[in-house]
N, C-alpha and C positions, 0 to 999 in steps of 0.2 A: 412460603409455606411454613406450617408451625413447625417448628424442632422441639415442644418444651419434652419434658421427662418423659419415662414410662409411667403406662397410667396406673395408681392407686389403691383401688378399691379393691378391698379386702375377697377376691373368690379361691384363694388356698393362701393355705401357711406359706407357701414359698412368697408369697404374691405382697405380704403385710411388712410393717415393719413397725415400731415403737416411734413412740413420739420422740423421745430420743436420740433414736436412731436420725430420724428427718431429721430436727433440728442443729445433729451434728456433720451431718451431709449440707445443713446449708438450707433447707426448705421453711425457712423461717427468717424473720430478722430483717434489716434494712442491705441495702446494698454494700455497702461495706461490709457488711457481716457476711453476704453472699460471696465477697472478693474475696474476702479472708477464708471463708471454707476453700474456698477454689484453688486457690494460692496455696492450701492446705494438702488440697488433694492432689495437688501436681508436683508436691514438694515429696508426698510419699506413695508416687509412681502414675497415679492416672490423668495421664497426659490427655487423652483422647485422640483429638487432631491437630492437637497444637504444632505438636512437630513437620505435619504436613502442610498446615497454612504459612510456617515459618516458610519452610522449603518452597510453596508458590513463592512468595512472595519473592523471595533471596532469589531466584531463578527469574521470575521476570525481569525482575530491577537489572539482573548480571545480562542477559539478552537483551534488551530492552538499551543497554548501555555498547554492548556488543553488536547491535543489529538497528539500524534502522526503520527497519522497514517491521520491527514486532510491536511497536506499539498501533499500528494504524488500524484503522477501522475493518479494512480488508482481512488482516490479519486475526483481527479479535473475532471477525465472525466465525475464518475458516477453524482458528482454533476450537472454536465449540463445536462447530458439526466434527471436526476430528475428533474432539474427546468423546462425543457423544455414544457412542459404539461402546469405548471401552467402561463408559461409566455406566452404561445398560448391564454388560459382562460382571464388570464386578458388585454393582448389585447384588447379582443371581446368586454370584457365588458366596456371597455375606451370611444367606438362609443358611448354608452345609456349614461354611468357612465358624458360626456361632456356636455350631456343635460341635465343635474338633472334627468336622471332616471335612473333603478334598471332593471336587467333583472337576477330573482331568476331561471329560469328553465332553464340556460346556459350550465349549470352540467348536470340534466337528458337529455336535449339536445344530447348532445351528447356523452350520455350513449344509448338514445333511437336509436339515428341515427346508433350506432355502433352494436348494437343489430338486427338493422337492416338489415345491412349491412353485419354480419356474418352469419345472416340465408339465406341470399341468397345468398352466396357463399357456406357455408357447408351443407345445406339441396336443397338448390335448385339447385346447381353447376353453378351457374350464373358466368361467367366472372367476376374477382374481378374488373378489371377498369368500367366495368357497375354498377357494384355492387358499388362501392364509388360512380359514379357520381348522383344513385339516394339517396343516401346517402346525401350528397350535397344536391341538388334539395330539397332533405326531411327536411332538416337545411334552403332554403330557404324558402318555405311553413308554416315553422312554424315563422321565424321571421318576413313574410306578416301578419300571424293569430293576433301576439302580438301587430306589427304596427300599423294592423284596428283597434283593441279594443286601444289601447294606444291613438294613435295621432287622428283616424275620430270620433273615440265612446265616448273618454274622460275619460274612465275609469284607475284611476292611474296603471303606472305600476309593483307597488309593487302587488297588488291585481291579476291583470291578471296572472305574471307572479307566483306569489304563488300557484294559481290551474294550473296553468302546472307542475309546480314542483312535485304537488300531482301526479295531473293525469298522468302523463308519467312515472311514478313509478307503476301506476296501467298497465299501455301498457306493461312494458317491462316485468311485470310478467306474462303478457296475451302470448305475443309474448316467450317468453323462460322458463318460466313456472320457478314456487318456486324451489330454490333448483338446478334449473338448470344451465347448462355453458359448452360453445363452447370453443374447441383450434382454436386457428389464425393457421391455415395451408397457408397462403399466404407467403412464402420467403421477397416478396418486402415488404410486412406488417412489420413482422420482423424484414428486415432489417435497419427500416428506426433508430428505437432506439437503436439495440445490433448489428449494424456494422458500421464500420470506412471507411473512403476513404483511398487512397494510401497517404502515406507523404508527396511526392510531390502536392498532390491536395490541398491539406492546404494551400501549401504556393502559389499555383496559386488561390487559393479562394481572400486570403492577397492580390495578387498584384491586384483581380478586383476589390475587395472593394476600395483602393485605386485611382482607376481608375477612376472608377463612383462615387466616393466623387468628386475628380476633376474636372470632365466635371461636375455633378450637380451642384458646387460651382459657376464656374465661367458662367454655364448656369444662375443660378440664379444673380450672377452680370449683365450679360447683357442687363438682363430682368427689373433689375430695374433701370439702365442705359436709357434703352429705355422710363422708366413710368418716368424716370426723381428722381427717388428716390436716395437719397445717399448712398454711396454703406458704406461698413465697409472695415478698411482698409485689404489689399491684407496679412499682415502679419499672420492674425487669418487664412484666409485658408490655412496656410504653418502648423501654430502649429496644428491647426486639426488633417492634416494629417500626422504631425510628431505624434501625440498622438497615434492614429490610428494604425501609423506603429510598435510603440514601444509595445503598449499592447499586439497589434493583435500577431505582433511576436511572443511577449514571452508568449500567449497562444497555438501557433500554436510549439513552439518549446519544450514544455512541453508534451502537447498532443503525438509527435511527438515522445516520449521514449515508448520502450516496456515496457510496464506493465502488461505485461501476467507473466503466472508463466510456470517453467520447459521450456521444448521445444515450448512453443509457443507462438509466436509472437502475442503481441495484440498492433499496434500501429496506429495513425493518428485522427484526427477529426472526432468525430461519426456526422455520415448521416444525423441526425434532426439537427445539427448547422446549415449548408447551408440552407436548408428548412426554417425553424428559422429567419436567419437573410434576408432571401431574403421577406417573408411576414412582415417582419417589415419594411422595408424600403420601399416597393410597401404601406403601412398602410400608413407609416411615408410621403411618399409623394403623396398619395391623403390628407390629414390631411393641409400639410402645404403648399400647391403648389395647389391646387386644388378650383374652386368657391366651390363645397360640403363641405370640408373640412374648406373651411371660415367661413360657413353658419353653420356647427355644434357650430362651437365657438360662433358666432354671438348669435344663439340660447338659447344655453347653458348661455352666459350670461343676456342675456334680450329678452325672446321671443316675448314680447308685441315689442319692438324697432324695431326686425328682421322684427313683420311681417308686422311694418308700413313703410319698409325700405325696402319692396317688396318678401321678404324673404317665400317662400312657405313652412310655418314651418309645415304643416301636412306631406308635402312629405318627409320634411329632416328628421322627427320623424321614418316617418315608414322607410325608406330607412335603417337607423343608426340600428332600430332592425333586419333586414334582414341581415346586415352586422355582427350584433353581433354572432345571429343564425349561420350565413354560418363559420363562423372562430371556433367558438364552433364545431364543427364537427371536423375539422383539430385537435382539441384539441384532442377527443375523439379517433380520429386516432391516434395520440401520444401514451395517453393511452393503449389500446391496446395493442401495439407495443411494448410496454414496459412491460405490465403483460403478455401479452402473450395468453390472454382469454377474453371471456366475460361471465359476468353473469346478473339475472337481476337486479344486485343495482348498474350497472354501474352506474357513475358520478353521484351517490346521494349526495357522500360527500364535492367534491370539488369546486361547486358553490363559497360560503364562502367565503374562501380560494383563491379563482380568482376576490373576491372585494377588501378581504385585500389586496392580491398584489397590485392592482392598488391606491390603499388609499394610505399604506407602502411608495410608490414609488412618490406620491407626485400628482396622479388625483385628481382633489377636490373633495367631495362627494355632492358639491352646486354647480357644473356646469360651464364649459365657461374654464377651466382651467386645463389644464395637455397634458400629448404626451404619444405616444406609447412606448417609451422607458422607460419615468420615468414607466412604467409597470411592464416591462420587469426588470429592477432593483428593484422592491420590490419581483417581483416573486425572483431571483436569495436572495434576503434579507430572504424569506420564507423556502426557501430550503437551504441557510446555516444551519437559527435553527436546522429544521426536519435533517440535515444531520450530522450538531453538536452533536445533544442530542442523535442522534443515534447511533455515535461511544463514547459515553459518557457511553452506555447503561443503560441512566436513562428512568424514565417511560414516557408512551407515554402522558398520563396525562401531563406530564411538558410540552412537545411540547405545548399543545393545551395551556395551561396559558401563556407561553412565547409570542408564535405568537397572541395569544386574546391580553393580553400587550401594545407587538408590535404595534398593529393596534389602539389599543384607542389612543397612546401616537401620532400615526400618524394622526388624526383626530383631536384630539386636537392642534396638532400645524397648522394642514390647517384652523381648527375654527380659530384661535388666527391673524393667518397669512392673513387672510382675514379680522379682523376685523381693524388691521393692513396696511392694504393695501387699506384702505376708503371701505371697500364692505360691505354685509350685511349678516347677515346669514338668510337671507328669501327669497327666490326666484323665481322672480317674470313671 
């Protein structure tokens, strides 16, 4: 999928920038000049995900050295449907997490919504695609509730979203009672975590990511061609896609062995990848292609500037929890999918867990700064540990101090890196 910039085209002053300015950002020039900006920008604080890629990287090789059984094909699969949860989670939370806020009840979210959604498929025999879409609907409703108290009421969102936290821990025990828990009898539920597509669909997945990086890139070329911006040269959209083609590959060609045992076949890409990367990119491009998606950042870095710069920062506050709300579902649907049940402590625990990914991965926790994907790479950083320590068979206790670790070490270098980068740590 395409990662390039946020798009361009001049629709407010916050949105433009000089020629100048781009060419000293890098938006110009050969590739060497593009390393040397980069080189440039990471020398004076913005790292992005660097730090989190280092940290895969350093963490598989140390398991992977430690553990036998972490590099095999079994393992690479289950690794992703395990991450895949938490990289839906931290998504959601990147919309709030951009503006300097916190949305703590994104976890019982959709624990509640899922909870929801099984009793009216197994007690009430309701159609499951009815049954998810008020599901949904029910993830929009409450990220309206958080938005009015947040953005029109004024009330911080740490506070609001703290008694939802509480309170939808009191619903879902009302709704399925102490002690209680439903099986997922829906098949498409199911299969979305613990089945694979045909092998060939892998590789026709690869050729459309490719495709639509393509047309995205040089849509996005034209576009700034037309605002008059200067483009980056034509060779970065080549290595892109050569990056693209070499990694995707060699994940789709891994994937693509049987790793069942005896006589049966368990081969290809599990079902939530596609799902997966298609809400990141539809994410990734309202974010960085979109006036919304300007305006969160805009926000996020100086609300007072956005709103004298015309900027309707009540509506992009509430909008951004609606968004978080609604993708928190899709999480909770993950979930599921993956255990197999619900009970009522769904997504009590995982909130947390869906900040640090997006911290990990390089979202600032002061606002104005990060993408959906540096998310999606701290979530995959999370779910190494947990999948490390587990074929490690040490105790679960270690997880929780390695990953708690993890996350300070990653806050501290977004503190350091911002202070680094002329910003402030107060936000205003």
């Amino acid at each position: 999928m395409s990662n390039s910039g946020p798009d361009t085209t001049p629709t407010a002053a916050l949105a433009t920038k000089s020629t100048a300015e781009l060419i000293g950002s890098g938006q110009e020039g050969t590739v060497v000049d593009q390393a040397k900006a980069y080189l440039q920008r990471v020398r004076h604080g913005d790292m992005g995900a660097l730090p989190a890629i280092g940290g895969f990287v350093v963490l598989s090789l140390l398991f992977g050295f430690l553990s036998p059984f972490f590099f095999t094909e079994r393992n690479f699969a289950n690794l992703l449907t395990q991450a895949a949860t938490l990289v839906m989670l931290g998504m959601a939370l990147v919309f709030v997490i951009l503006l300097g806020e916190i949305d703590l009840s994104a976890g019982v979210t959709s624990g509640l919504t899922m909870v929801i959604f099984i009793v009216l498929v197994n007690v009430n025999g309701l159609n499951w695609m009815v049954a998810l879409l008020i599901a949904l609907l029910t993830g929009v409703a409450i990220g309206s509730f958080i938005g009015f108290f947040v953005a029109r009421v004024g009330i911080p969102s740490f506070v609001v979203t703290l008694g939802l936290f509480l309170a939808f821990q009191g619903l879902e025990l009302i709704i399925i009672g102490s002690g209680g828990l439903y099986r997922v009898q829906t098949p498409e539920i199911l299969a979305i975590m613990n089945s694979n597509m045909p092998v060939w669909a892998g590789w026709a997945m690869l050729a459309v990511i490719l495709a639509v990086s393509l047309a995205t890139s040089f849509w996005d070329r034209s576009r700034r061609t037309r605002a008059g911006v200067p483009n980056r040269t034509i060779a970065l959209v080549w290595i892109k896609l050569a990056v693209i083609a070499v990694v995707g590959g060699v994940v789709i060609a891994i994937l693509s062995q049987n790793r069942g045992t005896g006589f049966r076949v368990v081969a290809g890409v599990p079902i939530v990848v596609p799902f997966t990367l298609a809400i990141l990119w539809m994410g990734t491009f309202v974010l960085d292609r979109t006036r919304f998606g300007r305006y969160i950042y805009a926000v996020g870095g100086n609300a007072e500037a956005a709103r004298r710069a015309g900027v309707k920062v009540v509506l992009i506050r509430w909008t951004a929890f609606i968004v978080c709300s609604t993708l928190a579902v899709v999480s909770g649907l993950f979930s599921i999918s993956k255990v197999g049940s619900v009970d009522a402590a769904a997504g009590r625990d995982i909130v947390l867990s869906g900040v640090a990914a997006a911290v990990v991965g390089g979202v600032s926790l002061f606002g104005g700064r990060g993408r959906l994907l540096h998310a999606a790479i701290g979530a995959l950083v999370i779910a190494v540990i947990t999948n490390g320590l587990g074929l490690l068979n040490l105790p679960a206790g270690v997880n929780f101090v390695v990953t708690g670790s993890v996350l300070i070490l990653a806050a501290t270098i977004d503190a350091v890196s911002r202070v680094r980068s002329g910003g402030s740590l107060t936000r205003t």
